[in-house]
C-alpha positions, -999 to +999 in steps of 0.1 A: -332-588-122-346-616-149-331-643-166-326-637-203-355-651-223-328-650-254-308-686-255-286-668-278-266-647-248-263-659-215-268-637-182-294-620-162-309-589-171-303-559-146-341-539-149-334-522-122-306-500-101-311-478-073-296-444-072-262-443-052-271-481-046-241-508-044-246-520-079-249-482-090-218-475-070-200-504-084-208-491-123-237-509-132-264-496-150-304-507-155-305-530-188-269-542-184-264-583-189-247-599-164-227-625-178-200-634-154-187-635-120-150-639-110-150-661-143-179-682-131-209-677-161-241-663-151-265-683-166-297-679-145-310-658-111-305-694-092-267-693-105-260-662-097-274-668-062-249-693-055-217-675-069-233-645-046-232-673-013-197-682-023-187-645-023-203-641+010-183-669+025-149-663+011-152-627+015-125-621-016-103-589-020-117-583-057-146-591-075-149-590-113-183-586-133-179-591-168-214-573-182-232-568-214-241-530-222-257-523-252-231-532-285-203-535-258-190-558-231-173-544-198-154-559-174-157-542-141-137-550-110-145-545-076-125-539-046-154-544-015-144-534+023-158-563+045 
């Protein structure tokens, strides 16, 4: 992952997804934007580390990614098994 460089759209850049991964297995694909986390914006690797922390702790029943792909957005939800 690597924060945009374009202040025009917030969110990190996914450059890279392994094959049958958790990100893969949760939908997301190489070059997708990450823009949002359970509604919290994604505007840097350092944010994103924190809402990932606060995941971790509150262990929730869903978690919602709202990504950039290409022309469109996606909102893809999450149901993990702690």
């Amino acid at each position: 992952m690597r924060d945009k460089s374009d202040d025009s759209e917030k969110g990190v850049l996914i450059n890279s997804v392994t094959n049958a991964g958790w990100a893969a297995l949760g939908g997301l694909q190489n070059r997708d934007i990450l823009r949002a986390v359970d509604g919290k914006t994604v505007e840097s690797i350092e944010s994103l580390k924190k809402i990932i922390e606060e995941i971790n702790q509150t262990k929730p029943t869903h978690i919602t990614f709202f990504v950039r792909r290409g022309i469109t957005t996606r909102l893809i939800e999450l149901e993990p098994t702690w």
